[in-house]
C-alpha positions in Angstrom: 27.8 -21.9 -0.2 26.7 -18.1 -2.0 28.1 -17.0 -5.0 29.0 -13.9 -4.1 28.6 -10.6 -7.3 29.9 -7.7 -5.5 29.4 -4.2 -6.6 32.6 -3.0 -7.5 33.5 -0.1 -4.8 31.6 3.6 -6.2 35.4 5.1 -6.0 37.0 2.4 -8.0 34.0 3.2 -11.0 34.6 7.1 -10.4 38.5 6.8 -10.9 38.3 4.5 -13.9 35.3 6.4 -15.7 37.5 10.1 -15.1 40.9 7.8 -16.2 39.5 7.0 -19.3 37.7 10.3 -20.4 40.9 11.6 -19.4 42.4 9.3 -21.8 39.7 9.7 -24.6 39.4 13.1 -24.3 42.5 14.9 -23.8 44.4 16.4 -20.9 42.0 19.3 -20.9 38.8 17.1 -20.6 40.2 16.1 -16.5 40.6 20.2 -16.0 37.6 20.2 -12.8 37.0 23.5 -14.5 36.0 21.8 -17.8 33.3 19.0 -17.1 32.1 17.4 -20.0 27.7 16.9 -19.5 25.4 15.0 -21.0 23.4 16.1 -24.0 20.1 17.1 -23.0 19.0 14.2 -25.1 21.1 11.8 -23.6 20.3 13.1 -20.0 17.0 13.3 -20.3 17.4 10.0 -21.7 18.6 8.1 -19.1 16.3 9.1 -16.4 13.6 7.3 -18.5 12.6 3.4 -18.5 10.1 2.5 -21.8 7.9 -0.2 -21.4 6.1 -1.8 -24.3 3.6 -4.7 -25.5 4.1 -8.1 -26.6 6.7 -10.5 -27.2 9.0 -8.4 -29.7 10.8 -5.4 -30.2 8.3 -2.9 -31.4 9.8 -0.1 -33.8 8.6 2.1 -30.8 11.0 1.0 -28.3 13.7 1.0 -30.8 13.0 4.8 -31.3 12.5 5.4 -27.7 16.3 3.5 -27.2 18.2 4.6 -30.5 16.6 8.5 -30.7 15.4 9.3 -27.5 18.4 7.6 -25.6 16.2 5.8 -23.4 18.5 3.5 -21.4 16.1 1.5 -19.1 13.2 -0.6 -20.3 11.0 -2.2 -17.5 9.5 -5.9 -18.7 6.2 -7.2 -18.2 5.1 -11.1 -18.4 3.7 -10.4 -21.9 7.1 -9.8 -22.9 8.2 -13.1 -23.4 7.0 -16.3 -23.1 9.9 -18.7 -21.6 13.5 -18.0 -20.4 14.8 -18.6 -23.7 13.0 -15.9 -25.4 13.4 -13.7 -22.4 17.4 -13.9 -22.8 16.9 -13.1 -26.5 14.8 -10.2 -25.2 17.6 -8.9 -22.8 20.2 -9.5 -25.7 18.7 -8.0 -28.3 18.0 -5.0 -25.9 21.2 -4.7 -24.9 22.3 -5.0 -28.7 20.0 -1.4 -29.3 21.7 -0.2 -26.2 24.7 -0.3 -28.0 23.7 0.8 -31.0 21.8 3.8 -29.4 25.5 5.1 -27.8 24.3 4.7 -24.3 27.2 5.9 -22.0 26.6 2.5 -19.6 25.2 -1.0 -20.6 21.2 -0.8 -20.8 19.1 -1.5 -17.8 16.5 -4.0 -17.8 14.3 -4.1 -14.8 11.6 -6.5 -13.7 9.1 -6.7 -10.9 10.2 -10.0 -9.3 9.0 -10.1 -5.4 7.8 -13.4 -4.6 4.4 -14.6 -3.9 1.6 -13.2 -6.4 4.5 -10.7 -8.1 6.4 -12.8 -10.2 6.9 -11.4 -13.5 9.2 -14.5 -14.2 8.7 -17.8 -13.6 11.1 -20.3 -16.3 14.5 -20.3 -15.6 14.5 -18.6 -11.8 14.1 -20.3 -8.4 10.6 -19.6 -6.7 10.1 -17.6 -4.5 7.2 -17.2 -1.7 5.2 -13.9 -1.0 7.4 -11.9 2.2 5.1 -12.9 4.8 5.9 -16.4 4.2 9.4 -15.8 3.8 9.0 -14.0 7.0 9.2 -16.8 9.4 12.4 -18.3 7.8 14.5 -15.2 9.3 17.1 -13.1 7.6 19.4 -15.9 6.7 16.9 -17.8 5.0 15.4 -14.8 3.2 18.8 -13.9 2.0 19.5 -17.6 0.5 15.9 -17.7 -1.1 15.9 -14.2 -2.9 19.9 -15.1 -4.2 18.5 -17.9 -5.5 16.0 -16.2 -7.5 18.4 -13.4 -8.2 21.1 -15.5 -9.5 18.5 -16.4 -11.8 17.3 -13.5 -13.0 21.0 -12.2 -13.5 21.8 -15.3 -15.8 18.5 -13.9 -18.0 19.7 -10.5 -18.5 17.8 -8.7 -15.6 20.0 -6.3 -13.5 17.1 -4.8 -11.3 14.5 -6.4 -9.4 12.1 -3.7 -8.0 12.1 -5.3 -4.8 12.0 -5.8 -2.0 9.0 -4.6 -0.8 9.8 -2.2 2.4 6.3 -1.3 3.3 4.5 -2.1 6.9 1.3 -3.6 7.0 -0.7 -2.6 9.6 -4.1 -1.6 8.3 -6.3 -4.9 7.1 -8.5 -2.3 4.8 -5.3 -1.9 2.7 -6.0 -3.3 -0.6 -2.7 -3.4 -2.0 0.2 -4.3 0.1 -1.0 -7.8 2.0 1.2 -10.8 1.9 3.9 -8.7 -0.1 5.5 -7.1 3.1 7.2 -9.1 5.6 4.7 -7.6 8.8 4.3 -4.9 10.6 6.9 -4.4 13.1 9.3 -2.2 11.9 11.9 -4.2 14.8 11.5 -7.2 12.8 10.7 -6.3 9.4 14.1 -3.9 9.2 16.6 -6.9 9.3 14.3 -8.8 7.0 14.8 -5.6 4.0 18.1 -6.1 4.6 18.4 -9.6 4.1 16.7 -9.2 0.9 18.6 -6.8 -0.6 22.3 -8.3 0.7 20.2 -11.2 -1.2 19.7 -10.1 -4.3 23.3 -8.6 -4.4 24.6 -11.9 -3.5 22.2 -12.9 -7.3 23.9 -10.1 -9.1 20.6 -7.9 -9.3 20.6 -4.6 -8.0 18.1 -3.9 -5.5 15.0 -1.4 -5.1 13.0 -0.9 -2.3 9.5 -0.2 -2.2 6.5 2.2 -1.6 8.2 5.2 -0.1 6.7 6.6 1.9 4.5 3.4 2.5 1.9 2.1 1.5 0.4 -0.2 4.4 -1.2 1.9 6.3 -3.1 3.3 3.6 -6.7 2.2 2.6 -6.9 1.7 -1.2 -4.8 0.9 -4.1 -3.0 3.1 -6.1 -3.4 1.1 -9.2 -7.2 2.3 -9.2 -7.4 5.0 -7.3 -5.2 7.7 -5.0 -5.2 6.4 -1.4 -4.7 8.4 1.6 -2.8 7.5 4.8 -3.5 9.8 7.6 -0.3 9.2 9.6 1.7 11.7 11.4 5.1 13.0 10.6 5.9 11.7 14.3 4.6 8.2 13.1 6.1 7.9 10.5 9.4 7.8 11.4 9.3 5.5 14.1 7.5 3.3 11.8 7.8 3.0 7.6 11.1 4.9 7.9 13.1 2.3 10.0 12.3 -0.5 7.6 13.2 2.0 4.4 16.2 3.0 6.6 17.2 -0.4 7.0 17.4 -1.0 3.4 19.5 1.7 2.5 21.6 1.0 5.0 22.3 -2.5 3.5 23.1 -0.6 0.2 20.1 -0.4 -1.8 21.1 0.5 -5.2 17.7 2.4 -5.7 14.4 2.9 -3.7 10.4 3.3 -5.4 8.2 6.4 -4.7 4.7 5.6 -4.9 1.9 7.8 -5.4 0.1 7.8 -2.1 -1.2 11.3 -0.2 0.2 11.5 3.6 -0.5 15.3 4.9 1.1 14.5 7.8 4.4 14.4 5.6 3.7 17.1 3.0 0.0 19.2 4.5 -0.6 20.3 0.6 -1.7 17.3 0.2 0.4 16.7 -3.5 0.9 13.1 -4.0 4.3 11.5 -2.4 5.8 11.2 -5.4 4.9 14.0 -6.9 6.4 16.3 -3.6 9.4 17.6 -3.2 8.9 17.1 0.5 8.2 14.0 0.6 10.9 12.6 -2.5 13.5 15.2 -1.8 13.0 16.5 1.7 12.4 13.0 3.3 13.7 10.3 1.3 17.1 12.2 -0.3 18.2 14.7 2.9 16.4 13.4 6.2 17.2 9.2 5.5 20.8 10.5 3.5 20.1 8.0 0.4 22.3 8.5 -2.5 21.3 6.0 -4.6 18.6 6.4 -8.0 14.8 7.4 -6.8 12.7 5.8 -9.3 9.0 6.5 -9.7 6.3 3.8 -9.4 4.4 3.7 -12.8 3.7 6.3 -13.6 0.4 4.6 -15.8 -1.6 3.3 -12.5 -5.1 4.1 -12.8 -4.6 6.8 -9.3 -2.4 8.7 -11.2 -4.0 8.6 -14.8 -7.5 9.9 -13.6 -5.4 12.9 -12.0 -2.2 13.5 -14.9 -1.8 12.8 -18.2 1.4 10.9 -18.5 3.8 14.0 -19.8 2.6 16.3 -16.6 3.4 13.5 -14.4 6.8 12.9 -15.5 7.4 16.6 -15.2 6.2 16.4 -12.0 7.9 13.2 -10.7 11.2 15.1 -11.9 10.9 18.0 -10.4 9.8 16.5 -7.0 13.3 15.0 -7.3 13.1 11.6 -8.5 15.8 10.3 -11.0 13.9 7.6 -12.9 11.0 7.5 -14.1 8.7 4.7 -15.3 7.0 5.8 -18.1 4.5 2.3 -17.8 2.6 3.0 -20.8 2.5 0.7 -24.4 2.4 3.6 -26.2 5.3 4.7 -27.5 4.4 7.4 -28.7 2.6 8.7 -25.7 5.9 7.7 -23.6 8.0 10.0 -26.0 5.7 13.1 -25.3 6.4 12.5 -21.9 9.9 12.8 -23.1 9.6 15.8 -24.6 7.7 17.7 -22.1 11.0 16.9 -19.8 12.8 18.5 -22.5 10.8 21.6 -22.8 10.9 21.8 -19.1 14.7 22.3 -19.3 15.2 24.3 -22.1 13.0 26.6 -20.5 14.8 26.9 -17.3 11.8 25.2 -15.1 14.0 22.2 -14.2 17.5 23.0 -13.9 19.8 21.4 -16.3 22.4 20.7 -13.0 19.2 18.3 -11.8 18.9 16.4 -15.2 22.7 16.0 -15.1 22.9 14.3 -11.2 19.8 12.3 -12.1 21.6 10.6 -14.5 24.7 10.6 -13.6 23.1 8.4 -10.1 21.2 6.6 -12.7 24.2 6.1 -15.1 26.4 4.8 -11.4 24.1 2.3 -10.6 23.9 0.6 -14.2 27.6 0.7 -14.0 28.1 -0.5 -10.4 28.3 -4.6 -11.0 31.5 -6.0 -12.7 28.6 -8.2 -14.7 27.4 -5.4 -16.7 30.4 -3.0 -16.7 32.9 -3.0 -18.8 36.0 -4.8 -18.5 39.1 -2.9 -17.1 40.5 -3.4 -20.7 37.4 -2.5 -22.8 37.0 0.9 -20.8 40.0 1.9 -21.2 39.5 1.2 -25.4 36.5 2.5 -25.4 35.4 5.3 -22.6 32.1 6.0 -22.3 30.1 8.0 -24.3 29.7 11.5 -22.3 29.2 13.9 -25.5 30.5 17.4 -24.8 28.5 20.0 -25.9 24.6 20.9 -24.6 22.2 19.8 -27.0 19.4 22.4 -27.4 17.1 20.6 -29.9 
């Protein structure tokens, strides 16, 4: 039998979170005509995930949380070394979370696939690359990937940035392989589906991956900037049913990758560095709702183009809502922060943006009765939406 975590319904979380700022705030706080934003610092905040080295805390990612209002932090396998001191990890994070005045619990993310991307191993059930998990059908890949979900919930994960959504039709592609579940998107569609009902069925929220694809293309981002010379018409009979599929099923959030396709945006920017591609595509032409959330933003074919703070500009003003700053160096990730900042104050990326990216990004953390509140602590203690426009 599954253990079923269902997201509590989007309405329900609307209608509590105005309730109780209604509550907290006064009956002039509900007015429509008096919103109350984000601080700039806390907005810009929570479009960011930190990342960071070793098995502890550094004093960098407890600025980045505490100061910066970071509320997502993507782990890595140096992180920890054993379920145990990955559940300290989570706890301790979500500890700073608090501290920090988040207005949702902190998001901790992990790359957890299957096959040869397993960022944890102790204390979840394993899981075999896509194409393997291919032949078992979509009951069988639902089971498998709860299984592993349901352990990665129990650790203190609540996203796994998977599945992987990607067809694989080129054999000169040096990135994708075993990770996607074929080739035909007829077959592979159900599959993304499975998975993500899957990891729902855990308690993980889900992402899919490389919009626009990556499995046609020869090359690997993680070195270099590949190229996939498929048509617009291609496209979307192709990588866009299998994406489509996915958020169909209710992907809570779906990964841009940086991957140049001038049959989808003929200035040749990077996908998801264009507004075509991230906003005109994935957003308005495949309706998806949910948080857009950058690939890292430190892979070796974006670093030899952008330094890390003009490519977080640029991945937010293509229109994703997440960011993955992917870089040890806290400092370096808190530039990248800033330049964000400086972006809005100077009226290059509207402050209404910053606000809907993290209000999606805000949503999603809030969406499973695991990490939310319970109905009586919310309505003790609202969230933290501060009032005024921070400048600073």
């Amino acid at each position: 039998m599954r253990l079923l975590r269902r997201p509590v319904r989007p309405v329900l979380v609307l209608l509590l979170v105005i309730a109780a700022l209604a509550s907290a705030l006064g009956p002039s706080a509900a007015r429509p005509d008096r919103p109350a934003p984000l601080t700039l610092d806390m907005a810009v905040g929570q479009m960011m995930a930190a990342s960071f080295g070793g098995p502890n805390i550094t004093e960098g990612l407890r600025h980045l949380i505490i100061d910066e209002k970071v509320g997502t932090v993507l782990i890595f396998s140096d992180n920890f070394t054993d379920a145990a001191s990955l559940l300290r990890l989570t706890t301790q994070l979500q500890r700073l979370g608090r501290d920090a005045g988040l207005p949702a619990p902190l998001l901790v993310a992990v790359d957890e696939e299957g096959g040869r991307v397993m960022r944890v191993h102790d204390g979840v059930a394993a899981l075999p690359s896509q194409l393997e998990l291919a032949a078992r059908g979509p009951e069988r890949v639902r089971q498998a990937v709860a299984d592993t979900a349901s352990g990665l919930h129990a650790l203190g994960v609540q996203l796994d940035l998977a599945p992987v959504a990607d067809l694989r039709w080129n054999p000169a592609d040096a990135v994708i392989g075993d990770r996607s579940y074929g080739s035909d998107p007829g077959s592979v569609g159900p599959l993304v589906a499975a998975a993500v009902n899957g990891l729902h069925d855990g308690g993980v929220a889900a992402s899919l991956k490389h919009f626009p694809g990556l499995g046609g293309a020869a090359g690997d981002p993680h070195s270099i900037m590949p190229t996939d010379a498929e048509s617009l018409g291609r496209w979307a009979a192709t990588q866009a049913l299998s994406f489509k599929a996915g958020i169909d099923a209710g992907a809570d959030a779906v990964m841009t990758t940086a991957v140049v396709v001038p049959g989808l945006d003929p200035s040749g920017t990077p996908a998801l560095f264009s507004r075509v591609v991230v906003t005109g595509l994935l957003r308005e032409r495949l309706q998806f709702h949910g948080v857009i959330v950058t690939d890292g933003l430190g892979m070796g074919g974006i670093t030899m183009l952008y330094g890390l703070p003009d490519a977080t500009v640029a991945a937010v003003r293509a229109g994703n809502d997440l960011m993955l700053l992917n870089s040890a160096d806290a400092g370096y990730e808190a530039s990248a922060i800033e330049a964000v900042k400086q972006q809005v104050r100077a009226g290059a990326i509207p402050m209404d943006q910053v606000q809907a990216s993290a209000a999606r990004v805000i949503a999603m953390r809030a969406r499973w009765p695991v990490w939310a509140p319970s109905l009586r602590d919310m309505a003790a203690a609202p969230p933290t939406f501060e009032l005024a426009l921070s400048r600073r």
